[in-house]
Each structure stands twice: as structure tokens, then as C-alpha cells.
Legacy VTK file of the C-alpha trace (Angstrom):
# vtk DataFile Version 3.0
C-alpha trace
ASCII
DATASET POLYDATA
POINTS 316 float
0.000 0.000 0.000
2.632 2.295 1.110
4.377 2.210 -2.712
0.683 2.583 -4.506
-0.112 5.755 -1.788
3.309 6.993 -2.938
3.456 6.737 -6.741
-0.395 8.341 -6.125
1.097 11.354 -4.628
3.780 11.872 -7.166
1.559 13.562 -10.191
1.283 16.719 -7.294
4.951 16.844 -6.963
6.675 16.018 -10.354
5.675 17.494 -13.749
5.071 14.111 -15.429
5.005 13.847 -19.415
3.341 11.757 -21.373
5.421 8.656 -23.832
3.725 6.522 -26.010
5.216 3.283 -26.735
2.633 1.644 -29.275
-0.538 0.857 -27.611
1.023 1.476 -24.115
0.655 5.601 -22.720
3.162 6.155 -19.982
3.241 9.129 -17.577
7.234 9.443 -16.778
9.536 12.039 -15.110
13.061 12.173 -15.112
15.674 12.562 -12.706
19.212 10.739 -11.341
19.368 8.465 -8.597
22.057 6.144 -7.032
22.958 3.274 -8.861
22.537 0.964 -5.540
18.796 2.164 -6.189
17.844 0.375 -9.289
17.773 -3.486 -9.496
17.510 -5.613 -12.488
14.411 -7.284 -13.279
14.768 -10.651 -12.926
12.264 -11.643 -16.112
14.022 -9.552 -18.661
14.192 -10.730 -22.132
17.388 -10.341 -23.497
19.732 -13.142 -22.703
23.085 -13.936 -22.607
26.165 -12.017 -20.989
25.784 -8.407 -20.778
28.843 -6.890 -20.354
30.155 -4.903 -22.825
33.954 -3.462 -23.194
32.752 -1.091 -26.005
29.745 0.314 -23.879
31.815 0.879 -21.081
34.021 3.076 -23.331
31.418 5.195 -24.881
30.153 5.709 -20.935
33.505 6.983 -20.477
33.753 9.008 -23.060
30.417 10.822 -22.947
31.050 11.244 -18.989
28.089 9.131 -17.808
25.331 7.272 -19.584
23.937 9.293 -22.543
20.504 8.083 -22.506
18.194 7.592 -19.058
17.075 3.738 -18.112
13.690 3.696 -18.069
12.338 2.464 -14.682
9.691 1.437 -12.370
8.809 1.899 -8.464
9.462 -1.232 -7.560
6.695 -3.154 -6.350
8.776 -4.790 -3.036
11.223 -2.496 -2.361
10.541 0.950 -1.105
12.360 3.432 -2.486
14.000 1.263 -4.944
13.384 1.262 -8.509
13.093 -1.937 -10.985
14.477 -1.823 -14.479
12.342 -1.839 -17.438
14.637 -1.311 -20.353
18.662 -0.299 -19.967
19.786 -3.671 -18.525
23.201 -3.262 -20.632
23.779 0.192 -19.523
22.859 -0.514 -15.547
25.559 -3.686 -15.643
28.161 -1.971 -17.351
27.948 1.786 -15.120
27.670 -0.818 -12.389
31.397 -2.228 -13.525
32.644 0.868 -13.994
31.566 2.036 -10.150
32.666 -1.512 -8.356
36.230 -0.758 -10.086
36.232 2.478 -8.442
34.961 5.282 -10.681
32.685 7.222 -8.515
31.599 9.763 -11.049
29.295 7.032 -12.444
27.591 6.508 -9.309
24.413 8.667 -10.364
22.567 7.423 -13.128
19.530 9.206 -14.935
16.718 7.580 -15.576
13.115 7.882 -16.729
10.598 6.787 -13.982
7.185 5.635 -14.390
4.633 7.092 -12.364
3.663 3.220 -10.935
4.704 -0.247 -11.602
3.435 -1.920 -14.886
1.857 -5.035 -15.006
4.115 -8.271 -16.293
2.284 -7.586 -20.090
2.732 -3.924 -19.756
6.689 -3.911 -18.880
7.110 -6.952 -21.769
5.419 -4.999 -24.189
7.215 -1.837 -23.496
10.194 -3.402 -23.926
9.561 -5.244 -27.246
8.205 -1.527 -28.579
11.682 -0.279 -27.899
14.181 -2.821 -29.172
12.060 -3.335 -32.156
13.254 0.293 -33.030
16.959 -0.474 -32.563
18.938 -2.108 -35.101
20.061 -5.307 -33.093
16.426 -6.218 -33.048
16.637 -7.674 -36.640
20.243 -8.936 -36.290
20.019 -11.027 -33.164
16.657 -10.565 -30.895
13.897 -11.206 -32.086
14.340 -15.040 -31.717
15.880 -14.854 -28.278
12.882 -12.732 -27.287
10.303 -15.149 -28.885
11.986 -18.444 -26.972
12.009 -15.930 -23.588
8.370 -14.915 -23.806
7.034 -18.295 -24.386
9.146 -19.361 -21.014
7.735 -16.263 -18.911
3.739 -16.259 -20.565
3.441 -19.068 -22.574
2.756 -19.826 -26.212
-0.094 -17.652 -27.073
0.571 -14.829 -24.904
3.943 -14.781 -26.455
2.704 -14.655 -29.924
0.194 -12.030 -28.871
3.020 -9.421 -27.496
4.919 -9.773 -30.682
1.957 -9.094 -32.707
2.416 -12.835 -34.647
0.516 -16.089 -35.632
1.712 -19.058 -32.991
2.805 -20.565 -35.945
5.336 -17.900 -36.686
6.143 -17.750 -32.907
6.736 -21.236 -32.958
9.331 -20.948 -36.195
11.061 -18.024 -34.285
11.939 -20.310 -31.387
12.753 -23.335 -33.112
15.285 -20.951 -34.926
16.826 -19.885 -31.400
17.013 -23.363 -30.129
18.804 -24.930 -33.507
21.001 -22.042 -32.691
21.733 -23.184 -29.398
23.730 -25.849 -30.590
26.560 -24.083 -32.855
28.827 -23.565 -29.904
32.331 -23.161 -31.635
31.495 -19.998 -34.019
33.845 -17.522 -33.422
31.181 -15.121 -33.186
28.715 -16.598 -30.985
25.902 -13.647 -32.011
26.260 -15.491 -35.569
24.639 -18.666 -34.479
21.357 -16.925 -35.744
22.430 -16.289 -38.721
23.352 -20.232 -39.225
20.342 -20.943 -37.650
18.366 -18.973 -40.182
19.921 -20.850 -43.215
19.173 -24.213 -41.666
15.301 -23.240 -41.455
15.369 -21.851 -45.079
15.674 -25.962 -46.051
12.042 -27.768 -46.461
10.355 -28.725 -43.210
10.256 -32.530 -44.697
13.914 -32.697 -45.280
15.061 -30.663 -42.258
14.957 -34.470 -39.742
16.954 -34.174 -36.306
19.547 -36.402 -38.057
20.013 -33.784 -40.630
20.229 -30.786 -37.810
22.580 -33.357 -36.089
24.925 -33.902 -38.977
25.181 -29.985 -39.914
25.650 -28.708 -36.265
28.743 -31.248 -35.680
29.849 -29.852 -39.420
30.028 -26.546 -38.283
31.317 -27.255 -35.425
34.101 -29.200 -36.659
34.293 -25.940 -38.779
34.138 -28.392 -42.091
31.612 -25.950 -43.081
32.486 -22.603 -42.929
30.210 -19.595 -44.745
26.658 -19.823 -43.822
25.077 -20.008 -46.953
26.665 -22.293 -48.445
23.871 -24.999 -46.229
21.431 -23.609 -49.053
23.322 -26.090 -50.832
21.280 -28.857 -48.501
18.239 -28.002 -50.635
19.299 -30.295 -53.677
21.572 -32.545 -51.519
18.586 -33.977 -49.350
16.275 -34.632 -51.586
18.747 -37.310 -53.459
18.978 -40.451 -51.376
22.628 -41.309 -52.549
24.098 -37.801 -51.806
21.991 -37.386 -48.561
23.464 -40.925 -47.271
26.956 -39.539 -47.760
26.371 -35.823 -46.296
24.807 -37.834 -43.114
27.967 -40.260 -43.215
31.005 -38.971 -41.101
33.362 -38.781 -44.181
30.621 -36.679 -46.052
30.735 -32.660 -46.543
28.585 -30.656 -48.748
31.185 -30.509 -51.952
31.817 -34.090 -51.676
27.962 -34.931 -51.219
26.886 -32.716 -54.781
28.862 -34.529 -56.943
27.581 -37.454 -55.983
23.575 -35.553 -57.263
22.333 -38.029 -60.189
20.789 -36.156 -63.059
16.786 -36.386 -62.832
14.754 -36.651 -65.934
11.609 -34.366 -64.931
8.643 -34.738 -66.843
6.734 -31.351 -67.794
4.069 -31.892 -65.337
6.482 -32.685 -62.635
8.259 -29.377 -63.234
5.109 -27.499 -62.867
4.554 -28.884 -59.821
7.236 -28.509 -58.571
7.696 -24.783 -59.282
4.657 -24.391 -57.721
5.632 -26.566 -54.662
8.917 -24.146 -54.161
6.793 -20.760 -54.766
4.350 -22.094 -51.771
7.440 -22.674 -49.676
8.985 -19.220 -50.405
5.747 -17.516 -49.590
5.261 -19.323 -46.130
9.659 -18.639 -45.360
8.086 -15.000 -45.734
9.769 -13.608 -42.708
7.052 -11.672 -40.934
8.998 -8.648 -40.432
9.043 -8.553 -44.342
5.625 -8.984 -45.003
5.193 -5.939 -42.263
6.969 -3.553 -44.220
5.347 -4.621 -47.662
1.734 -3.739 -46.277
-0.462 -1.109 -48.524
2.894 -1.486 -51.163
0.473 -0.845 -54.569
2.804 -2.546 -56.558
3.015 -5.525 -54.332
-0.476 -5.986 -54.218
-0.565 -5.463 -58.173
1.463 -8.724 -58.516
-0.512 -10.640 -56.235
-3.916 -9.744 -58.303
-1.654 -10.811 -61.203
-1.007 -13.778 -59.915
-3.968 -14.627 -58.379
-6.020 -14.264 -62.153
-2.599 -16.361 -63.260
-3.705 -19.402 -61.122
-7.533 -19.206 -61.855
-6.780 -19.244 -65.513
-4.248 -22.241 -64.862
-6.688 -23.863 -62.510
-9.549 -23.687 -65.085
-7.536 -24.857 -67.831
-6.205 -28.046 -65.687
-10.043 -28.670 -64.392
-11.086 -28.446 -68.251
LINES 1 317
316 0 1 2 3 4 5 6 7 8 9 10 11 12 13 14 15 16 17 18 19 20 21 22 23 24 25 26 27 28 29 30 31 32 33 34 35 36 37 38 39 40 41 42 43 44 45 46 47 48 49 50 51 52 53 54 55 56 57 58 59 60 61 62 63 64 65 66 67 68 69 70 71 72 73 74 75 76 77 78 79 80 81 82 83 84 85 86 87 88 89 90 91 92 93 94 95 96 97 98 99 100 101 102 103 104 105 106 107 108 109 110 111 112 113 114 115 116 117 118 119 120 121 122 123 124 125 126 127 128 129 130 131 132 133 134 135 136 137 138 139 140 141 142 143 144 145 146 147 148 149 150 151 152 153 154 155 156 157 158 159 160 161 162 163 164 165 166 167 168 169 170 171 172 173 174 175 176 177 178 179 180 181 182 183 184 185 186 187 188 189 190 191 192 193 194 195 196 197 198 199 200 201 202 203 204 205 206 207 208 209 210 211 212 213 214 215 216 217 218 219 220 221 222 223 224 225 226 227 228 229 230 231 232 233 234 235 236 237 238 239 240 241 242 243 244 245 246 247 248 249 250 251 252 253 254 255 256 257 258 259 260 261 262 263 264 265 266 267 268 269 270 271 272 273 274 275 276 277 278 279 280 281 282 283 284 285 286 287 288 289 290 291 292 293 294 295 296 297 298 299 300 301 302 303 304 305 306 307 308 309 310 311 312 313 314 315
């Protein structure tokens, strides 16, 4: 009771202002406290280690953190605050002070006039990492494998503002890249991740995943995309058998392809089997930033009269 009576009182005593972060209105002030005063939130959703060399020299540099953490009262400890977003920046001024550097002691930050609900503070978040540039890079499918953890699958994929289905691609991405553990840039797992998925659903078997991660690992393959080459090496039985087989590797495993006679049918169908796949790899962030695009939706009309004529003719 004693922090709700507080953060009640605080609208009479602090000009608050007003920041929107997409369908959540905050009422914030800001001001600088003592480091000792904020504490992490336990149920953040970024992962992994947090320190950061290069932050810690651009804090030094610019004489203090450049932009405020945006914080919370926190609901259990009075006078304390909880972090909502600046994880990276708290742990990294916090270095800097434990190694003696007093000056970084006082840290601004933006408070919320109360504490946000679980939804609220994971929303929040999400708004303002989506803006940043890492979001794309490396975060979106840590976040997606965190949220299902903390609210479950459809919760999750209602924060993010996806189908489940596309929630549940996102995490099986993070959790294939989970297993490439001797990149020499661990943030690239993703990226190898990524590739992996772009192979069919019916070819991608765990003894497939199994036989590329120890690959990689072994660093027998080395450049990312060259697993796109998987996509006409699975489907042949004889140069599948010898990519799964521990002498195999992806060079040695196309040259043994065997030319396939496809009949004109066939090819039709399959052209139309890989233009279904591409349009369901569609990576949602894509097909966000292609919405009300007139010449996109041109194409599809196009298509779509395309595939009635072709339909009618084939029914005929």
C-alpha cells in the first residue's frame, strides 16, 4: 500500500510527461538516482552475458550514460526502482563504479509514475528494441523463446503481434542455434540458424540438424550459406546418405547428385511446390513492411487471375 499511496502522490509533486510506446501511454519524469537504487528485473528478455567493453568506453567518453534507463517503483522495495529497459547500460555503469569510478555513481533515468503489469513492462520493452537495429540482427528469436518461457505460447505470440505458428518458427530458430557452440562469433549462431530453417520442413529431420551442427562445429563448413546447398543434396537419397555419413561434406555430397529426368508436369509442380514454400519462409517482419505497397499488391492480383486461368484450364 505504502508504494501505490506513494506513486499516487507523485503527479502533485513532479511534472510528469506523457510517452507513447505503441498501444502502451506512460506518464514518466526524469531525474538521477544512485545506482545501488535500481535493481535488475529478474524476467528480462534479453539473454546472454551483458557486459560490454565497447559500452563501457562510450560511458567513459560521454562522462556518464547518454541516454536515461527507463524504470519502475518497484513493487517490493521501497524506495528502490526496478528496471524496465537499460539492462546493458545498468551492468556496465555498475562495472565501472565496483572498479572504483565514482563519477558514475548517479545514473539518470526515466521513472514511471507506478509499476506496470508483467504484459505492460514486456510490451514496453519489445516496442523499444524493435526500433533499434540489433532487433533484426540477433533478438527477435531470443525474445520469442524468452516470452514463451515467462507467458506461454499464445501470450507470447500475442506481445509480438504474430501467428503461434510464426512464434513457434522463431523459437525453433533460437534453439537450432543453441547448438553451434564453436562460431567464433557466438551472435552469428542466428544467422546459421536462419539458413538451416530456409531448407524444407520434410527434409530438415533431427539427423540432418545433427549432422550440420557437428559440421560446423568441426568448422568443415564454414560460410553460412553455403547450407542452401542442402536443398538439392537432401532430396537425393545417394548424396543425402553420404552428407549424413562422417566422411561426407557438402562438396563431396553434390557430386555425388544423379541427373533427374523431370517430366513437364512434374516441373510445374514442382515450381509451384517451391513458390508455396517461399511464400510461407516470408519472414514476418518482411511482409510488415510490404503492407499497402500498390505494386506488391498489383502482382498478387496478377497472380492470383494467373492461377484461376491455370486452374480452369487443368479442371477443363
Amino acid at each position: 500500500m505504502t508504494n501505490h499511496a506513494t506513486a499516487d502522490l507523485r503527479p502533485n509533486v513532479i511534472g510528469l510527461q506523457e510517452r507513447r510506446l505503441d498501444r502502451t501511454v506512460l506518464r514518466t519524469y526524469r531525474t538521477k538516482v544512485n545506482i545501488d537504487d535500481v535493481v535488475p528485473n529478474p524476467n528480462q528478455p534479453r539473454l546472454g552475458p551483458k557486459e560490454d567493453d565497447e559500452l563501457q568506453r562510450q560511458i567513459e567518453a560521454n562522462q556518464g550514460l547518454f541516454e536515461p534507463l527507463l524504470v519502475e517503483p518497484h513493487p517490493e522495495l521501497p524506495g528502490k526502482f526496478r528496471i524496465i529497459d537499460g539492462d546493458r547500460r545498468w551492468t556496465n555503469s555498475r562495472l565501472l563504479v565496483d572498479r572504483g569510478r565514482e563519477q558514475y555513481r548517479q545514473i539518470p533515468v526515466e521513472v514511471t509514475d507506478r509499476t506496470l503489469t508483467e504484459e505492460e513492462r514486456l510490451r514496453v520493452w519489445i516496442y523499444i528494441h524493435r526500433q533499434r537495429k540489433e532487433w533484426d540482427a540477433k533478438e527477435k528469436e531470443m525474445v520469442a523463446h524468452r516470452l514463451v518461457d515467462l507467458m506461454g505460447r499464445a501470450s507470447a505470440a500475442n506481445i509480438l503481434g504474430i501467428t503461434v505458428r510464426e512464434l513457434d518458427k522463431l523459437v525453433e530458430v533460437f534453439e537450432i542455434s543453441e547448438k553451434f557452440t564453436q562460431l567464433r562469433d557466438p551472435s552469428a549462431a542466428i544467422t546459421w540458424a536462419r539458413e538451416l530453417m530456409g531448407v524444407s520442413k520434410k527434409l530438415l529431420v533431427p539427423s540432418v540438424i545433427d549432422a550440420v551442427v557437428k559440421k560446423v562445429n568441426q568448422k568443415r563448413i564454414t560460410n553460412s550459406k553455403d547450407l542452401r546447398k542442402l536443398r538439392t543434396i537432401l532430396p537425393d537419397p545417394v548424396a543425402r546418405a553420404h552428407f549424413l555419413s562422417d566422411d561426407g561434406d557438402l562438396d563431396s555430397a553434390q557430386l555425388r547428385l544423379q541427373p533427374v529426368e523431370k517430366k513437364s508436369d512434374d516441373g510445374l509442380l514442382t515450381d509451384l511446390e517451391s513458390a508455396v514454400d517461399a511464400m510461407k519462409n516470408l519472414p514476418w517482419t518482411t511482409l510488415q513492411k510490404l503492407k499497402g505497397d500498390s505494386n506488391v499488391l498489383k502482382k498478387i492480383e496478377d497472380a492470383e487471375e494467373l492461377l484461376k486461368s491455370l486452374r480452369k484450364a487443368l479442371s477443363n
